[in-house]
C-alpha positions, 0 to 999 in steps of 0.5 A: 769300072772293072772288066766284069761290069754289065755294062761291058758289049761281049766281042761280037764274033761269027763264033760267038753270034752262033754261040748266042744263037745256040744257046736260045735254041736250047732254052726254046727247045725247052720251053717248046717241049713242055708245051707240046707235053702240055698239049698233049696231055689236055689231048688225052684229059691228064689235067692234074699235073704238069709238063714239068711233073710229067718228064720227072715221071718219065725220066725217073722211069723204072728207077727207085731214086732219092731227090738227090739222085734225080739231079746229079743222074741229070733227071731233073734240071728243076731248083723245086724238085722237092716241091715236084716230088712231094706234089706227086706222092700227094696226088699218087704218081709216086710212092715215098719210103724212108731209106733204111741206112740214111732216114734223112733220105727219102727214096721215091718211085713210080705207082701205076699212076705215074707209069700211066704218064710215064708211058704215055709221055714215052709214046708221044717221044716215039711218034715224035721220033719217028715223023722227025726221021720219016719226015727227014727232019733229021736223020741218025748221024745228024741227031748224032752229031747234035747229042756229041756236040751237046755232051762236049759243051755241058763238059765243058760248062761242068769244067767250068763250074768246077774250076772256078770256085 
């Protein structure tokens, strides 16, 4: 039986419990997050799109962007953006245009429509922001200390991705 199995126990160490536990707050926190956009939104009657859809609209933002861009800018961590981007200019979130140079590529941006979701998903972060930070949830240096700690652990898995291929 070779070492990879899946049948192999990973060393139980105080790190690596705290590694685990780190990484299941991550994929929570995720899957919260979209349904408390979810929620949000049924709140004000945006029914036709959902919470994934909505925080590609936010995060492509003011930018004009093609597919590829969305996920090496680090916009959209989805395997079907091309399913999402297509859905949008469909409902009439998104504009589409051919780019000049590459006709394969196509660059996409915001309609009024899709800035109205824009903002309000960018007011719903606001008011979270600031009960997090009224409320002492956390304060300045800890979300500091959280978003330096993140940065330093997705390096390090990019490293990892690039390294052993």
């Amino acid at each position: 039986m070779s070492m990879h199995s899946a049948f192999v126990k990973p060393i139980e160490t105080p790190f690596m419990s705290q590694y685990l536990e780190a990484l299941s707050l991550v994929e929570r926190l995720h899957r919260l997050l979209l349904d408390v956009i979810k929620d949000e939104f049924e709140r004000v009657g945006i029914l036709e799109i959902n919470a994934v859809q909505a925080l590609l609209l936010f995060n492509v933002g003011e930018n004009e962007v093609t597919a590829g861009e969305l996920k090496t800018r680090g916009y959209y961590q989805g395997s079907n953006v091309s399913y999402n981007l297509k859905k949008l200019v469909d409902m009439g979130y998104m504009h589409h245009q051919r780019c000049e140079i590459d006709r394969r590529s196509v660059r996409v941006k915001l309609t009024a429509k899709g800035d109205h979701v824009r903002v309000t998903v960018a007011e719903l972060f606001s008011r979270h922001a600031e009960g997090l930070q009224g409320k002492g949830v956390i304060s300045s240096a800890g979300i500091e200390d959280i978003n330096t700690s993140l940065r330093r652990v997705e390096r390090y898995w990019a490293d990892q991705i690039r390294y052993i291929y």
